[in-house]
C-alpha positions in Angstrom: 96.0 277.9 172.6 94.7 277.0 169.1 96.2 278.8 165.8 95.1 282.3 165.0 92.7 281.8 161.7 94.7 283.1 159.7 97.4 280.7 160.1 94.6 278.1 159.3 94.3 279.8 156.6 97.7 280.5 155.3 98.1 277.6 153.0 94.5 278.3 151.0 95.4 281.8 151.0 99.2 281.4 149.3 97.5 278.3 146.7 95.1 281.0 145.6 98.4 283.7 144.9 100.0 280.5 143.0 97.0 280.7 141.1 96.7 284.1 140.4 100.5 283.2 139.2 99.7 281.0 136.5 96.9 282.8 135.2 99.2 286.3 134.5 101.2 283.1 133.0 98.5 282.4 130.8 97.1 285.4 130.0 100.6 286.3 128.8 101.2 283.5 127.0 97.9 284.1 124.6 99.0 287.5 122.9 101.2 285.0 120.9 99.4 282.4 120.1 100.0 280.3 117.2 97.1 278.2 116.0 96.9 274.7 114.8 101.0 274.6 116.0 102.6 271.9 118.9 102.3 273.7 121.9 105.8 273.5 124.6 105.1 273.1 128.6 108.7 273.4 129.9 109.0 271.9 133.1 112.4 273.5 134.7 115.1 271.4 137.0 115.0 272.6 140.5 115.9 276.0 141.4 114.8 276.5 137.3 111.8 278.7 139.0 111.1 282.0 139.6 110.0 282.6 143.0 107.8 285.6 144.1 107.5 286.9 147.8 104.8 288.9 149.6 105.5 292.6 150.7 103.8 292.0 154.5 103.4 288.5 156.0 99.8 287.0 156.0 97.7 287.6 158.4 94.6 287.5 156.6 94.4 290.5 154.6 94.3 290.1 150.7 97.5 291.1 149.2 97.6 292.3 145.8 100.1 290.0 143.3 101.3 293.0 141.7 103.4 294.2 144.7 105.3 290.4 145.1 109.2 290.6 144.4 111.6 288.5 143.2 113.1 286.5 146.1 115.1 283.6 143.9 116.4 285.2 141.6 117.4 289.1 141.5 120.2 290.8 143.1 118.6 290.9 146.5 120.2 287.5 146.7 123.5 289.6 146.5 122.3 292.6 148.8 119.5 291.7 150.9 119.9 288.4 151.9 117.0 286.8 149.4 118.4 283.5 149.9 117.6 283.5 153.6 113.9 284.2 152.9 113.5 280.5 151.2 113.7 278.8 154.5 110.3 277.3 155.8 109.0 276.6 159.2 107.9 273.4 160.7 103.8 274.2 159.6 105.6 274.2 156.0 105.0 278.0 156.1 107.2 280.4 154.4 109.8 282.2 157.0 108.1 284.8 159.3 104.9 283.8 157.5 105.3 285.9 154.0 104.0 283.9 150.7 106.1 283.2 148.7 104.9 281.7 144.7 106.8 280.5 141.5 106.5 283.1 138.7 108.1 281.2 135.8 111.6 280.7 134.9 114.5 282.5 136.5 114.8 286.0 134.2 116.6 288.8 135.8 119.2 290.4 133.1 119.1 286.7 131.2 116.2 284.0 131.1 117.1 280.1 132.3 116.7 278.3 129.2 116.5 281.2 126.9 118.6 278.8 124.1 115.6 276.4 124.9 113.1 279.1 123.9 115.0 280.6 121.1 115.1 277.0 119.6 111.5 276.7 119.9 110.8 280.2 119.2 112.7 279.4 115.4 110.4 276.4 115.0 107.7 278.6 115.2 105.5 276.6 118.1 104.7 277.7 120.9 106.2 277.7 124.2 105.3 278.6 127.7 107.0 277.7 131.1 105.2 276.2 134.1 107.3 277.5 137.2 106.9 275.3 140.5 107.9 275.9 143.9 111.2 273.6 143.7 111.4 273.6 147.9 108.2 272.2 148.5 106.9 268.5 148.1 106.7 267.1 144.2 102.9 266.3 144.6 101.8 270.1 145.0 103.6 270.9 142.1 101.9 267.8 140.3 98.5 269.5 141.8 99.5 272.9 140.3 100.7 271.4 137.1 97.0 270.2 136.7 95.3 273.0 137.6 98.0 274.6 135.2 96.6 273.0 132.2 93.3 272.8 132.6 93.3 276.9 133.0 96.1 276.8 129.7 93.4 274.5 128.3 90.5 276.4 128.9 92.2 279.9 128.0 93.1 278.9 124.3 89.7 277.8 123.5 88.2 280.5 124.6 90.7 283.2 123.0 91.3 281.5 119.6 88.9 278.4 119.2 92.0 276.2 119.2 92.0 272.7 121.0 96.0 272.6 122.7 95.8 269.2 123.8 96.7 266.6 121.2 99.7 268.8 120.0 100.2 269.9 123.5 103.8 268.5 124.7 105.7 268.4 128.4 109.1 269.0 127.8 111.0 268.4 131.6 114.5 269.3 132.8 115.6 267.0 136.1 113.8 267.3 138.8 110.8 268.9 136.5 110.5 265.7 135.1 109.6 264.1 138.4 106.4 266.4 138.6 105.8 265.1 135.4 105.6 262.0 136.5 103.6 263.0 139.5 101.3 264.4 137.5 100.5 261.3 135.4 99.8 259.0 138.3 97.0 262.0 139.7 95.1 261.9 136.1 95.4 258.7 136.4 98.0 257.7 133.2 95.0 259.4 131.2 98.2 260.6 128.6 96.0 261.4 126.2 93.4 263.5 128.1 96.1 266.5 128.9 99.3 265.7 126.9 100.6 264.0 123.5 103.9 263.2 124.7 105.9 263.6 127.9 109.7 263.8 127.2 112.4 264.1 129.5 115.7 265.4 130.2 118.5 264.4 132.6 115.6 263.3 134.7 116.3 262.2 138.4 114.1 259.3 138.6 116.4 257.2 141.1 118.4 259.9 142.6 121.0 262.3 142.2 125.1 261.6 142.7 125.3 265.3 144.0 122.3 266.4 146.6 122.7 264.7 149.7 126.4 266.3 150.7 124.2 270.1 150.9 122.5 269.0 154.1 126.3 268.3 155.6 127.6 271.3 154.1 125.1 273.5 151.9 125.0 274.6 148.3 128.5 276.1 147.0 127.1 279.6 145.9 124.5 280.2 148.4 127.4 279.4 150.8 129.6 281.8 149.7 127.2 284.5 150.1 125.8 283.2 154.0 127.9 280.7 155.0 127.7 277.0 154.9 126.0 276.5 158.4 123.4 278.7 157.5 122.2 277.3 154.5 123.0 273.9 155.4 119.8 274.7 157.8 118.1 276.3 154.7 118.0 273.4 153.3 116.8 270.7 155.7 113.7 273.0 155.7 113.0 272.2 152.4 110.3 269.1 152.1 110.9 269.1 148.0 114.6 268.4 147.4 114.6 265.6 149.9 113.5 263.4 147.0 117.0 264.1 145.2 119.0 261.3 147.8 120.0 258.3 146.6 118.2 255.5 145.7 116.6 253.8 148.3 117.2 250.1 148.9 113.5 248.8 148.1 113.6 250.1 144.9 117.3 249.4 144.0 116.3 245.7 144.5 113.2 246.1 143.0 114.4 247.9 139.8 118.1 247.1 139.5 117.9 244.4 136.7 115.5 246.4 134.7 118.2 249.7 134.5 121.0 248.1 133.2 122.5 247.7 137.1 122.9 243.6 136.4 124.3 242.3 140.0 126.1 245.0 141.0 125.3 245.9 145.2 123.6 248.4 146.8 125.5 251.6 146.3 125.7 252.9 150.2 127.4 251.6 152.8 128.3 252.2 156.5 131.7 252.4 157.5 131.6 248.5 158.1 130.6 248.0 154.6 127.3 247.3 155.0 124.1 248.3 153.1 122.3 251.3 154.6 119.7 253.2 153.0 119.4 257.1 153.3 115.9 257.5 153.9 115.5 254.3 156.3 115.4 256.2 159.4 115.9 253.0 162.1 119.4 252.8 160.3 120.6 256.4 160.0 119.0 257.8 162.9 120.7 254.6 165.2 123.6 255.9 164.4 123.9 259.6 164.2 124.5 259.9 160.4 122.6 263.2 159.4 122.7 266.9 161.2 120.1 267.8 163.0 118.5 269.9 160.9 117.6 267.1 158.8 113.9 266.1 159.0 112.8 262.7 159.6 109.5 263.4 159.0 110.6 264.8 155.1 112.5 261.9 155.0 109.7 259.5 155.5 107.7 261.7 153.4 110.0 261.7 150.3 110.6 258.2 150.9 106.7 257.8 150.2 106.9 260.0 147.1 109.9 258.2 145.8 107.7 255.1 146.0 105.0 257.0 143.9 107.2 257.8 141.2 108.3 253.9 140.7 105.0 253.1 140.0 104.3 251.8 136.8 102.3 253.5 134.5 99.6 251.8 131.8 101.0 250.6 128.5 99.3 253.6 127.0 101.0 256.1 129.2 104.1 254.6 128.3 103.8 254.5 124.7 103.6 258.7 125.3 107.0 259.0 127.5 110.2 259.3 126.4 113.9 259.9 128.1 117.0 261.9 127.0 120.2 260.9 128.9 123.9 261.4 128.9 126.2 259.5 130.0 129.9 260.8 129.0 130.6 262.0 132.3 131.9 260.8 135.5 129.3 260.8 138.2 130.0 258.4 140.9 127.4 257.2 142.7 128.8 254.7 145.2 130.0 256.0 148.6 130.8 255.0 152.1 129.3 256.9 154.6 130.3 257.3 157.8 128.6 258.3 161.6 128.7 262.2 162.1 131.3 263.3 164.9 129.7 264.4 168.2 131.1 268.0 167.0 130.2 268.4 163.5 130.2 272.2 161.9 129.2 272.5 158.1 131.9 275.5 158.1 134.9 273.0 158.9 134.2 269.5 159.3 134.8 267.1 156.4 131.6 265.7 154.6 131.4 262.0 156.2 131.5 260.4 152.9 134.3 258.1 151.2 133.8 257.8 147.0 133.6 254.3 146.1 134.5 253.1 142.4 131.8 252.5 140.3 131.2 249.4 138.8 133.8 248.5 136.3 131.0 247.8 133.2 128.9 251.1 134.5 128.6 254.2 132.4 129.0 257.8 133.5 126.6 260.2 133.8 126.2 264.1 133.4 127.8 265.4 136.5 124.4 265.1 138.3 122.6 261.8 137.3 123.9 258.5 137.4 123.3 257.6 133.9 121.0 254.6 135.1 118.6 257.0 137.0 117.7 259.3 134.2 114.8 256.8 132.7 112.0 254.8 134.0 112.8 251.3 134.6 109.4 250.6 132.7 109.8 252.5 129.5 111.7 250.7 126.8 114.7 251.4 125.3 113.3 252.2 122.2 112.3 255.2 124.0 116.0 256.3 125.7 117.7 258.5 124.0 121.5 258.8 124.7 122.7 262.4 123.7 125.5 262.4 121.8 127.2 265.0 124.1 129.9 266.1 126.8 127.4 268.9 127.9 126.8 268.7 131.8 123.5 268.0 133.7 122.9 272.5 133.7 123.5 272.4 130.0 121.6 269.7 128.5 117.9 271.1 127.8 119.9 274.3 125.7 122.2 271.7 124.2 121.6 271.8 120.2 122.0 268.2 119.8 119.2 267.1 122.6 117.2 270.1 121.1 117.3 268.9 117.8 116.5 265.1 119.0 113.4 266.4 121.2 112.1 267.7 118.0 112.8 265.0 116.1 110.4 262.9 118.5 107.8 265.3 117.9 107.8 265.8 114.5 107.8 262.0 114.8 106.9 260.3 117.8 110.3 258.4 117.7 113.6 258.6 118.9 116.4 259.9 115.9 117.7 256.7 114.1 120.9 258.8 113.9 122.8 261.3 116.0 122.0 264.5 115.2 124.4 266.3 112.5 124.8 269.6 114.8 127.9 270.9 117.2 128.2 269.5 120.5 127.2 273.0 122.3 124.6 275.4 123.5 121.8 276.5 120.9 122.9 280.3 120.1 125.3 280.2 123.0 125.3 283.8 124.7 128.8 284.4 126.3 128.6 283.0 130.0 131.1 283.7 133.2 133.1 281.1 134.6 132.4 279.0 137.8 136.0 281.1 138.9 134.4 284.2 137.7 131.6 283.7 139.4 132.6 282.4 142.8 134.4 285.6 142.8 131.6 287.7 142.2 129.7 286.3 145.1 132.9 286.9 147.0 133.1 290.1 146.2 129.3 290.9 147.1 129.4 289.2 150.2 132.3 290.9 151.3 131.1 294.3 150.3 133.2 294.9 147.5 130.4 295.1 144.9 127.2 297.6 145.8 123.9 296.8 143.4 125.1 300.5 141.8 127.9 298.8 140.3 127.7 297.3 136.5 129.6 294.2 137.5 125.8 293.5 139.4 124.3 294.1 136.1 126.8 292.0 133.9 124.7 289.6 131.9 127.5 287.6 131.6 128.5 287.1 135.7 124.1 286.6 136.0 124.1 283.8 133.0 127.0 282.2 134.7 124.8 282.1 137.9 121.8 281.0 136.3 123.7 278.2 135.1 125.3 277.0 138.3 121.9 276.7 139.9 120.7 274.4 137.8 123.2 272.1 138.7 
């Protein structure tokens, strides 16, 4: 029979509750207020986001923001199974029909980013983060980034008679900067309108080295907590992340001469050596390459999006965009990949993927990004900035040296002419676990060896650790 109305009208219902979101945002964000001052959007990387979940699942009735929890992240990852609750069904519904909203950045115990902030914070501008919904497609959280601003816009003026728009500045870590860019194709590259400048960190514009294996075998934390198989599923649920894979053929072609990539081939092939393209579903579907749980419908959908982001922006636009990269690091990004056996298990079967070298003359990356996808193909060079800096992808947007060459573009609307004269390390680095100290802490909490009583739940330094790892 047809859908109850209120499953029609779920998704009008949980936009509203993302609104009501950014408005607390907002609202928060005026009792500090500096006039006449730039004005920071940070846009965070994926899984950067706080996300908020309903008390009841929908079914029409008004439910009250104040009584949404923390779902990503707060210990209930650790003792209730949070994680599980990220999952979405087919209708692109939260599990079991709860809402589920971003809140801002991650902040239980310690904020993501807080070295971001504090540099800011000592600048004395201001600063406010615009949280998205990292699981769901790139062109809602371009939406929301709009309706964002224009309630930031309006807000200010009406609180302190301040214009925020020509000093007004979107500042983007990895897959935030995607949005970004999004956004600028919705409003039409009208820069100028909503923004001054657009800058960009460690941004993902042609794909990630290091997302595709978690639909094989999930994410390394959440696994240690529910198990690889689970979270595998988790994540071919998730319509947003599927525009992390490598980059598709089309655009490799289309782009390759323009990044730096001179005449080097396609970077994935089948186990015959031959090109084939992770979202081209005639060849990987053929052929049994991905699990089950992996959408083709996401994948034709990202594939779509991918496309959007290529496009080329006016001259204008790209007069207002600028990139921050690193390339010190090995990230390879060339790999064989091979069909999926008949009896495949995310617990105990080997990814299907070979490492291929990477082109002798190509650079690194930062763990994450190939150091060719972390810039538009369009913007000019003059507008790339290579961070001086053996900080990873997590790292780079607290990094003192990018910090210090974000501000340099703008206080003056150009890359440094020098490398920056700081230490190679976090702004006001708080003390942060290990990955061994925190692989055993999720261990330990999985297994029952850890109750949310304990301190070791509460440790700032085991949560900053955590934080960090996410971001990866």
């Amino acid at each position: 029979g047809p859908a109850p109305e209120w499953a029609v009208e779920y998704d009008l219902y949980r936009n509203q509750a993302v609104h009501d979101s950014y408005a607390r945002n907002v609202q928060d964000f005026l009792d500090s207020y500096r006039v006449g001052v730039p004005t920071i959007v940070m846009l965070p990387g994926g899984m950067g986001s706080q996300l908020d979940r309903s008390p009841t699942p929908y079914r029409g009735q008004d439910i009250p923001f104040s009584g949404y929890s923390p779902v990503w992240l707060s210990p209930g990852i650790l003792f209730r199974g949070d994680g599980l609750t990220l999952e979405m069904d087919a209708a692109r519904h939260d599990i079991q029909d709860y809402v589920i909203v971003p809140d801002g950045p991650l902040r239980y115990l310690v904020k993501a980013y807080d070295g971001t902030e504090r540099y800011f914070t000592d600048q004395n501008v201001n600063y406010i983060v615009f949280g998205y919904d990292w699981r769901r497609p790139l062109e809602e959280a371009a939406v929301n980034l709009q309706t964002f601003l224009t309630a930031l816009r309006r807000a200010v003026f009406q609180a302190h008679a301040d214009d925020v728009t020509p000093r007004l500045v979107l500042l983007c870590h990895s897959q935030g900067g995607l949005v970004a860019k999004m956004f600028l194709d919705i409003v039409h590259n009208a820069v100028s309108a909503w923004v001054s400048k657009v800058i960009t960190v460690a941004t993902p514009f042609y794909g990630t080295a290091t997302h595709m294996p978690r639909y094989f075998v999930g994410e390394h934390l959440l696994n240690l907590l529910y198990g690889a198989g689970r979270v595998a599923k988790i994540i071919g649920s998730l319509p947003g992340p599927y525009t992390l894979l490598p980059i598709d053929r089309a655009t490799w072609r289309k782009r390759g001469a323009a990044l730096g990539l001179g005449a080097e081939t396609y970077p994935v092939v089948d186990e015959g050596g031959r090109e084939i393209d992770p979202y081209d579903r005639a060849q990987t579907g053929a052929h049994g390459r991905y699990p089950a749980w992996v959408s083709g419908d996401y994948l034709d959908a990202a594939k779509a999006i991918r496309g959007a982001i290529d496009q080329d922006l006016e001259p204008a636009a790209v007069a207002q965009v600028f990139h921050l990269r690193a390339t010190s690091t090995a990230t390879p990004y060339r790999f064989r990949w091979r069909p999926l056996p008949a009896d495949f298990s995310p617990d105990t079967s080997p990814l299907p993927f070979d490492d291929l070298p990477n082109d002798v003359n190509a650079q690194g990356g930062d763990g994450t990004v190939p150091w060719f996808s972390a810039r538009l193909a369009q913007v000019p060079d003059a507008r790339v900035y290579r961070i001086p800096t053996t900080a990873l992808h997590q790292d780079l947007l607290e990094n003192a040296r990018a910090l210090d060459a974000i501000w340099t573009i703008i206080t003056t609307g150009r890359i440094p002419d020098h490398d920056p004269q700081v230490p190679d390390g976090p702004y006001q680095g708080q003390p942060t676990a290990s990955d061994a100290e925190v692989d055993r802490f999720l261990s330990d909490a999985a297994a029952g060896r850890i109750a949310a009583a304990d301190p070791a739940a509460r440790d700032p330094r085991l949560w900053r650790g955590v934080v960090r790892r996410t971001l990866k």
